[in-house]
C-alpha positions in Angstrom: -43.0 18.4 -4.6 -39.8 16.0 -4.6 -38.4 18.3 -1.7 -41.8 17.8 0.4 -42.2 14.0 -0.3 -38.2 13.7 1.1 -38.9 16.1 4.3 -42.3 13.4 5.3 -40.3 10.5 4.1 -37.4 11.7 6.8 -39.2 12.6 9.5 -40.9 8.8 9.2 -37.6 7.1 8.9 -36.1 8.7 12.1 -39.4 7.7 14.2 -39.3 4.4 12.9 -35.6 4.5 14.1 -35.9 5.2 17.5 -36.8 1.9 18.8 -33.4 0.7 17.4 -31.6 3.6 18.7 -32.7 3.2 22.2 -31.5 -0.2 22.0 -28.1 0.2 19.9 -27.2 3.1 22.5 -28.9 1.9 25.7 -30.8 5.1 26.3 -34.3 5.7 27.5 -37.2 6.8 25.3 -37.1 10.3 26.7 -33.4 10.8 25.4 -34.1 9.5 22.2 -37.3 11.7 21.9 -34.7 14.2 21.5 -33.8 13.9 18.2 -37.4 14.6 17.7 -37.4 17.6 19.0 -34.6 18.7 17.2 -35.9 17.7 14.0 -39.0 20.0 14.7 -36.9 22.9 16.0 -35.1 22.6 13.0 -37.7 23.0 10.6 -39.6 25.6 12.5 -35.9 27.5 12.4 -35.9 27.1 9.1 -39.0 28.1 7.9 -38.2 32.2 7.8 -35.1 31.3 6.7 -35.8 29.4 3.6 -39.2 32.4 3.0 -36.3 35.3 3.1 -34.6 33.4 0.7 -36.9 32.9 -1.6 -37.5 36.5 -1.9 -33.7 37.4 -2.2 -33.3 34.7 -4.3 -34.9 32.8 -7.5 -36.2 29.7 -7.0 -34.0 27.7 -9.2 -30.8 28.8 -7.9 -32.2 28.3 -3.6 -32.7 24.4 -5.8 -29.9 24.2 -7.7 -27.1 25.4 -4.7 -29.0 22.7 -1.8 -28.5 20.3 -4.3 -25.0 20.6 -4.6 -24.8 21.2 -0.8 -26.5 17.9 0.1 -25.0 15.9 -2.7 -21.3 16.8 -1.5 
């Protein structure tokens, strides 16, 4: 639930950061609406990925080694 609350809370924070990136960098909407796109692509990537996981492995050790990853 912690792990869904973080993936809406980041894809608000980098909307509500675009204005200021297209002004910090000079850069037109339609380049900055790339990191959008990314962000999407990502997640649709990563999808199967994280479902073959979860089958190979249990669900507290997928938690337990992001953790560590992200917290590095």
């Amino acid at each position: 639930m912690i792990g869904s609350f973080v993936a809406i809370l980041n894809q608000t924070l980098m909307i509500s950061a675009l204005p200021t990136l297209m002004h910090e960098f000079d850069v037109p909407s339609s380049t900055v609406q790339w990191l959008t796109t990314g962000f999407m692509l990502t997640n649709g990537i990563m999808i199967p990925i994280t479902a073959f996981l979860i089958e190979t492995f249990t669900t507290r050790q997928l938690f337990l080694y992001a953790m560590g990853i992200f917290a590095e």
